[in-house]
C-alpha positions in Angstrom: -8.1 -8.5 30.4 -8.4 -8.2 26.7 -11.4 -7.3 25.0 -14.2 -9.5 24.1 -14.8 -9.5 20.2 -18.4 -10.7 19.9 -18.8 -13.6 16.8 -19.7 -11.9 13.9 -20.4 -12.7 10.1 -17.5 -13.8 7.6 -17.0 -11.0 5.3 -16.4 -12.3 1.5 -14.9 -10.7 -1.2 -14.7 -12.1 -4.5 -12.1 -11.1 -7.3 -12.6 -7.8 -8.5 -15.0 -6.7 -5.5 -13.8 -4.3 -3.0 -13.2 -0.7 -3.2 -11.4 -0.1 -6.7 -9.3 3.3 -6.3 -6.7 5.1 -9.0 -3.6 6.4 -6.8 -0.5 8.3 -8.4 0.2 4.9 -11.0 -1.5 2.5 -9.1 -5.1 0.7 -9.7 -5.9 -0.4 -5.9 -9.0 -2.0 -3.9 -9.3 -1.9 -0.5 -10.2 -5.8 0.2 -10.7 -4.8 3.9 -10.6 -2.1 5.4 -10.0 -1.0 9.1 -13.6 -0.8 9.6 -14.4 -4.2 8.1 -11.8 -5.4 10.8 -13.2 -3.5 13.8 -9.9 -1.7 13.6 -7.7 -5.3 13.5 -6.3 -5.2 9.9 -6.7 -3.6 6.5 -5.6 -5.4 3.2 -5.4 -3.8 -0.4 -4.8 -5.8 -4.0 -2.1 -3.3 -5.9 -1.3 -2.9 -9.6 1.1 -1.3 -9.0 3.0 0.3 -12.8 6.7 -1.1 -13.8 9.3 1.5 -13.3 7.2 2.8 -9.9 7.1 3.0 -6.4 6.1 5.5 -3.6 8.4 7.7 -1.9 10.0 7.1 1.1 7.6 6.8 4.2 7.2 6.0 7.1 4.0 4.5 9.4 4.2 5.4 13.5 0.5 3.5 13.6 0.6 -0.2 12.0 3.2 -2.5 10.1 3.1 -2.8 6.5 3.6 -6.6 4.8 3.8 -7.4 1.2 3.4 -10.0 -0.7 4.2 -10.3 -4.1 1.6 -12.4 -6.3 3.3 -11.3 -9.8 6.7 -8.8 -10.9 10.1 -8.3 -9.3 9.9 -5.2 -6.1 13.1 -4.2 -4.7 12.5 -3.2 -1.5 13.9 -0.8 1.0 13.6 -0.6 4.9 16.0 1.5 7.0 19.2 0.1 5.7 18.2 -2.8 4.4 17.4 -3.6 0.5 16.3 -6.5 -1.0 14.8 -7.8 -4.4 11.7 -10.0 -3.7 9.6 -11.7 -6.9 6.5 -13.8 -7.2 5.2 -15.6 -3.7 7.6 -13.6 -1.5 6.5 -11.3 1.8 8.3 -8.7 3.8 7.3 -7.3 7.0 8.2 -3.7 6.7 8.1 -2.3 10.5 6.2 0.9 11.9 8.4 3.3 12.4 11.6 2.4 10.1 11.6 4.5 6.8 11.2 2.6 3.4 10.0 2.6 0.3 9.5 -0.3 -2.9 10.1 0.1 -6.4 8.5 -2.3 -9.3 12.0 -3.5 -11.5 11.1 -4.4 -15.2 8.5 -3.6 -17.6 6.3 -5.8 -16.1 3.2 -4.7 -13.8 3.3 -5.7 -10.1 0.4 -7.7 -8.3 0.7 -7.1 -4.7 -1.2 -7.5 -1.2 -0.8 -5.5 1.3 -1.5 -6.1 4.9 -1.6 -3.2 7.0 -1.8 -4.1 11.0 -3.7 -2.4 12.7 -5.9 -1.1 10.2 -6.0 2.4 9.2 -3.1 2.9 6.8 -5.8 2.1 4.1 -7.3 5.6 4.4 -4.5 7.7 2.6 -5.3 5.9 -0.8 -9.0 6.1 -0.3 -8.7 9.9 0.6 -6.0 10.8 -1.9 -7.0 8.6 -4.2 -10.2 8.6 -6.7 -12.6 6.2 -8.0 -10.8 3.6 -10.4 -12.3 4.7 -14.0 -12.0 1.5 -15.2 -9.9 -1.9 -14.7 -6.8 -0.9 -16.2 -4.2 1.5 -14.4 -4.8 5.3 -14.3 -3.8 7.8 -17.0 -0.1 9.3 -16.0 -0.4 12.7 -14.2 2.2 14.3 -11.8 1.9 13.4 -8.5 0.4 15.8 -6.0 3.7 14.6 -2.9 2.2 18.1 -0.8 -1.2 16.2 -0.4 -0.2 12.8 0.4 1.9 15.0 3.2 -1.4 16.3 4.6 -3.3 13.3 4.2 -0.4 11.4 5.9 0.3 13.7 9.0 -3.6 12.9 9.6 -2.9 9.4 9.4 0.1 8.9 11.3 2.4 8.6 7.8 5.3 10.8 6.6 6.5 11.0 3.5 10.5 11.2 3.7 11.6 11.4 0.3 11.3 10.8 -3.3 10.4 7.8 -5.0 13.7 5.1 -4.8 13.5 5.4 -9.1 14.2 9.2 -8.9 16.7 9.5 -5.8 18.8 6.6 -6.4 18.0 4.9 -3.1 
């Protein structure tokens, strides 16, 4: 038998609530995080920077979807690459490698659903407190600690950025 989730209260986050974070480029806030979800779900708003992306990774614990609210992504999953704009989702499954990178000078909006939840904790434990609304001042990318952080996780960073390899 499944387990017996007991009623509880909605949980309501307006715009601009949630846990704001600066990682690498990116100005993110955890929306919900696995422990909101009792370990069902986590969801994070991105901005993530034009020109940008992570590196090639990959999740053993929980699917990743995004959906695009604003910019063009082109998107990479095992073998597969696509360019998704404004309104589109791809479900980017545990376990296959891949990696997203914002085309264009323009900023990208995303949501990202992580299922189950968990994934969320690399950006809040690599990440820092957002200093402000905007995105984060540049600074080089510290790829050995997301490795850490990740192992913990279930995560492993594959490779470089797709901007820098050429993916």
């Amino acid at each position: 038998m499944g387990q017996v989730v007991e009623a509880k209260r909605p949980l309501v986050r307006d715009a601009g609530e949630g846990e704001a974070l600066w990682f690498r480029e990116n100005h993110m806030t955890i929306k919900v995080s696995a422990a909101d979800s009792g370990g069902a779900f986590s969801l994070v708003e991105s901005w993530v920077k034009a020109n940008t992306g992570p590196p090639l990774h990959v999740h053993h614990r929980e699917e990743e979807t995004l959906w695009v609210l604003s910019g063009r992504v082109r998107i990479r999953c095992g073998d597969d690459e696509f360019t998704v704009g404004p309104g589109a989702m791809a479900v980017l499954p545990r376990d296959v490698p891949h990696a997203f990178h914002v085309e264009g000078e323009e900023t990208a909006h995303l949501l990202t659903l992580m299922t189950p939840g968990g994934g969320e904790a690399l950006f809040a434990r690599h990440g820092r407190p957002a200093g402000g609304p905007g995105l984060p001042p540049p600074s080089a990318p510290d790829i050995e600690g997301m490795k850490r952080i990740g192992e913990q996780l279930g995560q492993e960073i594959l490779g470089p950025p797709m901007a820098v390899s050429g993916l």
